[in-house]
C-alpha positions as CSV (number, residue, x, y, z in Angstrom):
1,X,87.7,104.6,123.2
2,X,89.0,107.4,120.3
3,X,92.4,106.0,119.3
4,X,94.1,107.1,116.0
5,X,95.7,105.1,113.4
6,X,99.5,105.0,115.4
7,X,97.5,102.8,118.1
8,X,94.9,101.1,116.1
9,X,96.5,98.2,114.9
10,X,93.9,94.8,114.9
11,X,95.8,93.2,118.3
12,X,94.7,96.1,119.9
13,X,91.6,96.7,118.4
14,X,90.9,92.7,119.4
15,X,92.3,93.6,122.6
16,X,89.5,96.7,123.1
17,X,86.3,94.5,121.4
18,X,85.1,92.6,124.6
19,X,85.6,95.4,127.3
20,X,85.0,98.9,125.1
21,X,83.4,100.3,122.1
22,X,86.2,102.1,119.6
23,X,86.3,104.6,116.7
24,X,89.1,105.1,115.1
25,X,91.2,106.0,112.3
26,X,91.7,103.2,109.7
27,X,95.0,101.7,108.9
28,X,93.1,99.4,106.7
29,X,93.5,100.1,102.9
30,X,89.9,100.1,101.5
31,X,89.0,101.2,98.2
32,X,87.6,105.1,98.1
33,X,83.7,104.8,97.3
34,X,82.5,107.4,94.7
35,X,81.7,110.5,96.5
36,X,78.1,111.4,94.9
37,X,75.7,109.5,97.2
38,X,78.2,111.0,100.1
39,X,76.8,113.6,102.9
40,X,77.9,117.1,104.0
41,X,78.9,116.2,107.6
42,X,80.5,119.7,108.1
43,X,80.8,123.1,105.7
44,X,82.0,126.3,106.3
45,X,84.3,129.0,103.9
46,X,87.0,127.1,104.3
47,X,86.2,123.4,104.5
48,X,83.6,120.8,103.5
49,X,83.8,117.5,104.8
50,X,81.7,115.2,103.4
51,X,81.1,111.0,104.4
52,X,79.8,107.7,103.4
53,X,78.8,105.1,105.6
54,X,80.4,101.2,104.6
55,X,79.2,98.5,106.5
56,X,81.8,96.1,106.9
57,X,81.4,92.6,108.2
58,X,81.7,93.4,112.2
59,X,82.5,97.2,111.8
60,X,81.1,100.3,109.9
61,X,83.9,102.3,108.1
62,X,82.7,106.0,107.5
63,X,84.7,107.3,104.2
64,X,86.0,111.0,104.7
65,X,86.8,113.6,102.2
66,X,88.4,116.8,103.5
67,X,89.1,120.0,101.3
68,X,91.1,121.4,103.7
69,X,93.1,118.2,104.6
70,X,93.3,118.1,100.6
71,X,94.7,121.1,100.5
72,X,97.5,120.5,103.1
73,X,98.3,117.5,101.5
74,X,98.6,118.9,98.2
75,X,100.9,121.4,99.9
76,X,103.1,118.7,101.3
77,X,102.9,116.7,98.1
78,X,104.4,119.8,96.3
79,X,107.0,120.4,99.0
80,X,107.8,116.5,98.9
81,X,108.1,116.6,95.2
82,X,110.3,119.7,94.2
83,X,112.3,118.4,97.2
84,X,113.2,115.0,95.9
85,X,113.1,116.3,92.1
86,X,116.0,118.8,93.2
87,X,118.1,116.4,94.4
88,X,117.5,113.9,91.6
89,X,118.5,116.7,89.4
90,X,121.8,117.0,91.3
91,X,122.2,113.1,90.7
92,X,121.6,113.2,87.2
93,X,124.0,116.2,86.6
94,X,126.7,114.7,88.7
95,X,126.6,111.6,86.2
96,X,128.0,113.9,83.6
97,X,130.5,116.3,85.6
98,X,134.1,115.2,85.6
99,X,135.2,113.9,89.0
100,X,131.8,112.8,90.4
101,X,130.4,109.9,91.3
102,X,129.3,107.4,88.1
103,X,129.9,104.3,89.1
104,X,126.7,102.5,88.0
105,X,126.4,100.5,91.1
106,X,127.1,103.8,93.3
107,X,124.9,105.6,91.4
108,X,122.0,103.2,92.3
109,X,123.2,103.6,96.2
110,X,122.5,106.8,95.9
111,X,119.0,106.5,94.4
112,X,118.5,104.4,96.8
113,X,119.6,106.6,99.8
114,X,117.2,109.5,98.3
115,X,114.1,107.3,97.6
116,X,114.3,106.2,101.6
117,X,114.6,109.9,102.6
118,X,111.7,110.8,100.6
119,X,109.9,107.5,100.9
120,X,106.4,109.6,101.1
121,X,107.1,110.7,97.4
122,X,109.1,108.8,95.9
123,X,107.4,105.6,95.8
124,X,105.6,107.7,93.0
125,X,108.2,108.0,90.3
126,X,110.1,105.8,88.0
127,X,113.0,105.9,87.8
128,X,115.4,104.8,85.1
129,X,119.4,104.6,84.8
130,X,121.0,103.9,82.1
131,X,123.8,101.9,82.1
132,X,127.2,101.9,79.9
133,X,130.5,100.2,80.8
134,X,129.8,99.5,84.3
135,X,129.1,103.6,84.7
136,X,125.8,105.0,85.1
137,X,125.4,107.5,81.7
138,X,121.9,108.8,82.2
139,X,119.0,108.9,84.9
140,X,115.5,109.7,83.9
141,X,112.2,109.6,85.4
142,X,108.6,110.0,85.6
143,X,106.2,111.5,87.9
144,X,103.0,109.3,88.6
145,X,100.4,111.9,89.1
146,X,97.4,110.2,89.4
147,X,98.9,107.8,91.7
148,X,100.4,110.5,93.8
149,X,96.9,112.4,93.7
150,X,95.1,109.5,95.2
151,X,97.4,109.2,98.3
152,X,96.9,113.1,98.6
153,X,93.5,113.3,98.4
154,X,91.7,114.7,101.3
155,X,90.8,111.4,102.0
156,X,90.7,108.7,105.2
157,X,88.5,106.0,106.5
158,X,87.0,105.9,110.2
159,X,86.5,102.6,111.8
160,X,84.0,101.8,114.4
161,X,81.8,98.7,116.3
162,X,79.2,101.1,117.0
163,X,76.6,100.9,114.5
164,X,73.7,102.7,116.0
165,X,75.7,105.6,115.6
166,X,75.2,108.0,112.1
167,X,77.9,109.6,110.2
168,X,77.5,113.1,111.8
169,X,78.1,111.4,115.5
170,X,80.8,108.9,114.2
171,X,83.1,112.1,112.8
172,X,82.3,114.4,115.3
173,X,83.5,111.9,117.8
């Protein structure tokens, strides 16, 4: 059974282990192996996908590093980022406009309403207000790059009970 990460969560996986073998894609949050010992599983103009096998107590996990996936998510993390910097901008300046919204409390709210809408991204700043008098008087932040280029690396793990397969049949499954 080829299932992807939406379905793959361990009561079905325990549900599939005595009746079918499984790959799929891992929701499990494993540590990215160094990529030099790692094999070209597929390379053309456009893409090289390279893999590493990880044995795992019951299970093999095959590490994969996409250029292409790297480069839509690089795209995306881009997109996400000017997005959510935008509006923080608009936040920030409406702090010092007349008439706008600085209650520090609100403020926050506000923050808050703009991290969830941009969860992908957003988890990836830091963001400070400053508070004076109960009103919010400036809101600054910092991007966490190397964080952020982790999550958008290219990268994602393949889980499987079939060990007699190699890492060219597990990914081309």
């Amino acid at each position: 059974v080829v299932i992807d990460a939406g379905l793959a969560t361990e009561d079905n996986l325990e549900n599939l282990r005595p009746h079918y073998h499984y790959i799929a894609v891992s929701r499990k949050k494993i540590d990215a192996p160094d990529c030099d010992d790692c094999i070209v599983i597929k390379e053309t103009k456009q893409n090289k996908v390279e893999a590493r096998r990880i044995s795992g107590d019951d299970e093999i996990f095959l590490y994969c590093k996409s250029a292409m996936k790297q480069q839509k998510e690089h795209s995306m993390q881009d997109r996400f980022r000017q997005n959510f910097e935008e509006q923080l901008t608009h936040i920030a300046k409406s702090v010092r406009k007349k008439g706008c919204t600085k209650r520090y409390d609100k403020v926050l709210l506000r923050i808050g309403r703009l991290k969830e809408k941009y969860k992908q991204i957003a988890r990836f700043y830091q963001i400070d207000v400053e508070e004076k008098d109960t009103l919010a008087s400036r809101i600054t932040w910092k991007y966490l790059k190397e964080q952020s280029d982790q999550r958008f690396s290219g990268a994602y793990f393949l889980r499987t009970d079939r060990s007699d397969l190699s890492e060219q049949d597990i990914w081309s499954i």
